[in-house]
C-alpha positions as CSV (number, residue, x, y, z in Angstrom):
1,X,-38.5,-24.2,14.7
2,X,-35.7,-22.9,16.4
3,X,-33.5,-20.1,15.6
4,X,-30.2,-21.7,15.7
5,X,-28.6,-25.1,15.8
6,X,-26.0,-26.4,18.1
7,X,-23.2,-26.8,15.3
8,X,-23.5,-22.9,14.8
9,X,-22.9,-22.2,18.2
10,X,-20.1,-24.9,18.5
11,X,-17.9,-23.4,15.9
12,X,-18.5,-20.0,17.5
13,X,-16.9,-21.2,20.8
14,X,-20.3,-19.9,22.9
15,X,-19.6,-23.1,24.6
16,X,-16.4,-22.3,26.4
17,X,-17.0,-21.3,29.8
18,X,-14.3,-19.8,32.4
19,X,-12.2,-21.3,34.4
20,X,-13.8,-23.9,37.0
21,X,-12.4,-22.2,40.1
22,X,-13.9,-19.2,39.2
23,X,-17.4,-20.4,38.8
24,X,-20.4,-19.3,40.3
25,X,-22.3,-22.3,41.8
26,X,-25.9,-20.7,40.7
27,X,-24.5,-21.5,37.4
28,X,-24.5,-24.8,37.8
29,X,-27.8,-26.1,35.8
30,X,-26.1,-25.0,32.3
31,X,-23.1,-26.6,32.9
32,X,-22.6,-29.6,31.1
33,X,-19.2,-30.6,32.2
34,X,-15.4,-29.7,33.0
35,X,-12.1,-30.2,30.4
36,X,-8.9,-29.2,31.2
37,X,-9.9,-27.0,33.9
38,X,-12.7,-25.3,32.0
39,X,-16.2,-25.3,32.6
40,X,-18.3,-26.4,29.5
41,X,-21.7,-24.6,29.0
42,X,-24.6,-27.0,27.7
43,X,-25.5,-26.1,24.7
44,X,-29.0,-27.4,24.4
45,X,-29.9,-25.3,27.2
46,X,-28.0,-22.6,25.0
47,X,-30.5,-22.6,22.1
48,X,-34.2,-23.0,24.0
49,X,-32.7,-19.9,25.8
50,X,-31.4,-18.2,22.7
51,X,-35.0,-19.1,21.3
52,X,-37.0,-17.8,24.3
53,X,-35.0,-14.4,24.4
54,X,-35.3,-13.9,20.6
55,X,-39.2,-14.6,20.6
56,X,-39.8,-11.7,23.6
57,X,-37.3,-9.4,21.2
58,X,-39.2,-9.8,18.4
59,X,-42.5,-9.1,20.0
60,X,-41.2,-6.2,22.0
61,X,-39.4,-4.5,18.7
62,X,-43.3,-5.5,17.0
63,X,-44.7,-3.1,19.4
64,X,-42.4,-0.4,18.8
65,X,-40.7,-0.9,21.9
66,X,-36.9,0.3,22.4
67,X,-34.6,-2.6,23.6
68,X,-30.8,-0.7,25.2
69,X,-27.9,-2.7,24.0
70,X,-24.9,-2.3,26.9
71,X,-21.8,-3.1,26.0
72,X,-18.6,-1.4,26.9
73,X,-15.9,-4.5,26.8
74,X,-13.1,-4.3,23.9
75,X,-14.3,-7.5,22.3
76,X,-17.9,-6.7,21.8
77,X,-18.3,-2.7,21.8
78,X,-17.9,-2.0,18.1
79,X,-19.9,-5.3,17.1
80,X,-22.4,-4.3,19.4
81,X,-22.8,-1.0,18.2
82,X,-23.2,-1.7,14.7
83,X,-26.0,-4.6,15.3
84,X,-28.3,-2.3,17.3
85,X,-27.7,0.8,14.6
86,X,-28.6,-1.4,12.2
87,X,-32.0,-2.3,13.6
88,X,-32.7,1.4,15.0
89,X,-31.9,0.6,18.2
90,X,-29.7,2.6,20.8
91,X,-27.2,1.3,22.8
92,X,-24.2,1.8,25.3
93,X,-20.5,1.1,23.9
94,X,-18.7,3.3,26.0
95,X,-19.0,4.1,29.8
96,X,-22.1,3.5,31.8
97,X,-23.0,6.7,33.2
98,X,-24.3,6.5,36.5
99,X,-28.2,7.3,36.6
100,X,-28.5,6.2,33.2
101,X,-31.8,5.0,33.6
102,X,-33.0,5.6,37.1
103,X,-31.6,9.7,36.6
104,X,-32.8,9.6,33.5
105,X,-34.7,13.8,32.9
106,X,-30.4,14.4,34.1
107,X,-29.6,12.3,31.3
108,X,-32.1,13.5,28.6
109,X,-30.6,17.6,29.7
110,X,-27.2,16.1,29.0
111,X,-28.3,14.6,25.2
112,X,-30.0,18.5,24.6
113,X,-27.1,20.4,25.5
114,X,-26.0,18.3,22.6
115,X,-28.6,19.7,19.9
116,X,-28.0,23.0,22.0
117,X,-24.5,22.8,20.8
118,X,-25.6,21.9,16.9
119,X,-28.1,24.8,16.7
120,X,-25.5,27.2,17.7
121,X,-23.1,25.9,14.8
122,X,-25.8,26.1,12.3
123,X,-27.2,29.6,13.2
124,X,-23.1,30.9,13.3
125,X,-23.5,31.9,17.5
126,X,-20.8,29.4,17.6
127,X,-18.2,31.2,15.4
128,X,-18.8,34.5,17.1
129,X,-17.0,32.6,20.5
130,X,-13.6,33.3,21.3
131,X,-11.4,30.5,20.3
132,X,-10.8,29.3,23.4
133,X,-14.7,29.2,23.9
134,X,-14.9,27.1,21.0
135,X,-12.8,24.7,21.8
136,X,-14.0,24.1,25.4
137,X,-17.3,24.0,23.8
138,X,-16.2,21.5,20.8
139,X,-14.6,19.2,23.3
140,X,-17.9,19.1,25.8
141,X,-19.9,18.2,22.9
142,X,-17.3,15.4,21.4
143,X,-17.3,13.7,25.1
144,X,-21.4,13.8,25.3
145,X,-21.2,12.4,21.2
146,X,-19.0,9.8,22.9
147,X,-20.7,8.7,26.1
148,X,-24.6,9.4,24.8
149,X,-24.2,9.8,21.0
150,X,-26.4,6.5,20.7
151,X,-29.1,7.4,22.8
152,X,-29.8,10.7,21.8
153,X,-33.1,9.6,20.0
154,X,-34.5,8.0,22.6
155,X,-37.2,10.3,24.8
156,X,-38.3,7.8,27.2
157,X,-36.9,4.4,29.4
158,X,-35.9,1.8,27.5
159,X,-38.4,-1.7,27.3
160,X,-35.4,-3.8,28.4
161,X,-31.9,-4.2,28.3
162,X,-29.3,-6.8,26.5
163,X,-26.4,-6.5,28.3
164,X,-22.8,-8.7,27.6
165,X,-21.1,-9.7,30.4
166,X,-23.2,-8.9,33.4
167,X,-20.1,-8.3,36.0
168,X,-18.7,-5.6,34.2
169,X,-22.1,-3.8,33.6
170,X,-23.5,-4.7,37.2
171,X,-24.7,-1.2,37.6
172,X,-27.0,-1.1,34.3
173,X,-28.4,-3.9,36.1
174,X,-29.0,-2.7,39.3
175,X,-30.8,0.5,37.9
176,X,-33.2,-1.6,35.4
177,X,-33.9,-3.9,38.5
178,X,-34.7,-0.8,40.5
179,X,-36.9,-0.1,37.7
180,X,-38.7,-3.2,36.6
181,X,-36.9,-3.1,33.2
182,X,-36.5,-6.6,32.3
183,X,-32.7,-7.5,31.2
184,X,-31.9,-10.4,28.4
185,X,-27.8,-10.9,28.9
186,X,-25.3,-13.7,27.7
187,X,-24.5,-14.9,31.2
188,X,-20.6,-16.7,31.3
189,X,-19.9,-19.7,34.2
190,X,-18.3,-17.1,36.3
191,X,-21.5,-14.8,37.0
192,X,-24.7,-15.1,39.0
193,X,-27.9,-15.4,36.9
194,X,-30.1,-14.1,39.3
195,X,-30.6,-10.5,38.6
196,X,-31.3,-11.4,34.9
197,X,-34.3,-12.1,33.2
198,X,-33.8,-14.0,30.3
199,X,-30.4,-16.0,30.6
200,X,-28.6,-16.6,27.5
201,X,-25.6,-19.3,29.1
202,X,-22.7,-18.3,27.0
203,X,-19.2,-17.2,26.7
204,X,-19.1,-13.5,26.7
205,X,-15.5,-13.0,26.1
206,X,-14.9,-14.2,22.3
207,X,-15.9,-12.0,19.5
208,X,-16.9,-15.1,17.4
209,X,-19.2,-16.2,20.4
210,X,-21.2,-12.5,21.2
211,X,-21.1,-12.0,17.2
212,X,-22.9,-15.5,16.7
213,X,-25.5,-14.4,19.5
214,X,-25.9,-10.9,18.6
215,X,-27.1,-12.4,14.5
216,X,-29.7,-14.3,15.9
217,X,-31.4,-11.6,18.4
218,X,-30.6,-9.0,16.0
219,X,-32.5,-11.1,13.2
220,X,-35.4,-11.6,15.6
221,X,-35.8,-7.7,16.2
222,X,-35.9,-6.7,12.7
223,X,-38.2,-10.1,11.6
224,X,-40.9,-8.3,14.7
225,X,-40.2,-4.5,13.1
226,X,-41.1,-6.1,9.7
227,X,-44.0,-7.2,11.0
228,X,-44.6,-4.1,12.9
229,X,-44.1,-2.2,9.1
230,X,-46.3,-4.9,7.2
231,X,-49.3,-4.4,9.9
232,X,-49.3,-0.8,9.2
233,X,-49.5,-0.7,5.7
234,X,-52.4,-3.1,5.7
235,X,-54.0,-0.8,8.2
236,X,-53.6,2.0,6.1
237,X,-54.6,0.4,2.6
238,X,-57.7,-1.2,4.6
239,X,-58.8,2.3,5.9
240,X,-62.2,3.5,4.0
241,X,-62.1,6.4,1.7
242,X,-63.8,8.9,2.5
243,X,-65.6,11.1,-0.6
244,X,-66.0,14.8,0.4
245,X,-68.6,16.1,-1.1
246,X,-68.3,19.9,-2.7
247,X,-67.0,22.6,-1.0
248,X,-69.4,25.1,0.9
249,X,-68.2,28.0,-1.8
250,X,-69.0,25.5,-4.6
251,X,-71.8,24.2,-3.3
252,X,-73.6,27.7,-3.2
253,X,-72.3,28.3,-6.7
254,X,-73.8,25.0,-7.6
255,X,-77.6,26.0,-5.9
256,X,-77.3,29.0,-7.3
257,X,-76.7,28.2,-11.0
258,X,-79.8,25.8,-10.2
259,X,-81.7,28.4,-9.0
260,X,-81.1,30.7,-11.6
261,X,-82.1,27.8,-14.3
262,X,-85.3,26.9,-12.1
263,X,-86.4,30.3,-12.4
264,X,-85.9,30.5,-16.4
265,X,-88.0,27.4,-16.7
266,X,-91.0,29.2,-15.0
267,X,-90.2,32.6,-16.9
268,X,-90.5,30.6,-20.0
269,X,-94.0,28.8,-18.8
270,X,-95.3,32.3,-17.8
271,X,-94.7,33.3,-21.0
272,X,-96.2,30.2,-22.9
């Protein structure tokens, strides 16, 4: 059954494409045709892609695997952020730092100068600064909250990225190419699909079309982390309990008040 239907996506717009001069001929297999100057994205291709990308999701978020969200356009930033917050996962609204991933032990310093920053506030080191101190210090941690805020939980690579619009985040891309992290992005008429693994044809510049996207992958990772939670439980209720038997201290107490009866039984034959 698949996870959408192509009035959804219709009257979300993910059809539009960009202009037809400024296509990219690799696109060409998910274009369906041209109006007014506009490519128009096929939409049936739209969905089994949509479909593919949400099944890996969901199994990847079922294994506890991180997925990065990258983002850092005006139109899909804040939407993008609140999707993967919502289903625990951390993502990239901002800048894309250079290094993210393939400097990342630079990167992970960078996120504990942050708690560095928070420990001195809650022991008071902080308030014994010079003002001037503070403020340099209050304004270094603001910008790392900013740029790495989102990531701060996550100790290790991401399992794969979902990036929107893959021109303007060409360097996330590069660096999880570099390092065989496999990338799911909506992919407009205007970029080359190559570099990406799992190619969502879409238009990546309307809110109503990355919002419509985002639901449905953002439904499938929290349907595999539901799973993930159900799996454990049963696990856990299925594991055998284990009686422990008595205590060493008890268990002397316990041989000993037999003992001691044992011997008043004979005492009392004895004296029969």
């Amino acid at each position: 059954m698949s996870r959408t239907n192509f009035q959804e996506l219709l009257d979300a717009g993910v059809h539009f494409g960009h202009l037809a001069r400024k296509w990219n001929p690799k696109m060409a297999p998910y274009i369906f045709d041209q109006k007014n100057g506009i490519h128009i994205i096929d939409l049936h291709k739209t969905i089994g892609k949509i479909d593919e990308a949400a099944e890996e999701m969901k199994q990847l978020a079922k294994s506890g695997r991180k997925i990065l969200f990258v983002a850092t356009k005006k139109q899909a930033k804040d939407l993008v952020k609140e999707k993967a917050t919502a289903v625990n996962m951390p993502s990239i609204t901002e800048r894309w730092a250079g290094g993210m991933l393939t400097n990342f032990p630079t990167i992970r310093k960078a996120v504990k100068k942050m708690s560095t920053i928070d420990k001195m506030k809650e022991d008071g080191t902080f308030d014994k600064l010079a003002k001037r101190e503070r403020l340099q210090v209050d304004r270094q941690r603001a910008k790392l909250e900013k740029n790495l805020g989102s990531i701060r939980d996550m100790s290790r690579l991401p399992s794969a990225l979902f990036v929107i619009d893959v021109q303007k985040e060409a360097n996330a891309v590069k660096e999880a190419g570099r390092l065989n992290i496999p990338v799911f992005a909506m992919v407009d008429t205007c970029c080359d699909p190559t570099p990406i693994d799992y190619v969502i044809p879409a238009n990546d510049d309307a809110t109503k079309s990355i919002e419509c996207v985002l639901n449905i992958l953002c439904a499938a990772i929290q349907e595999g982390l539901d799973e993930r939670k159900l799996e454990k439980d049963k696990e856990v209720a299925e594991e055998p309990v284990v009686e422990e038997g008595p205590k060493p201290a008890a268990a002397r107490k316990l041989r000993a008040r037999k003992g001691g009866k044992e011997a008043a039984e004979k005492a009392e034959e004895a004296a029969e």
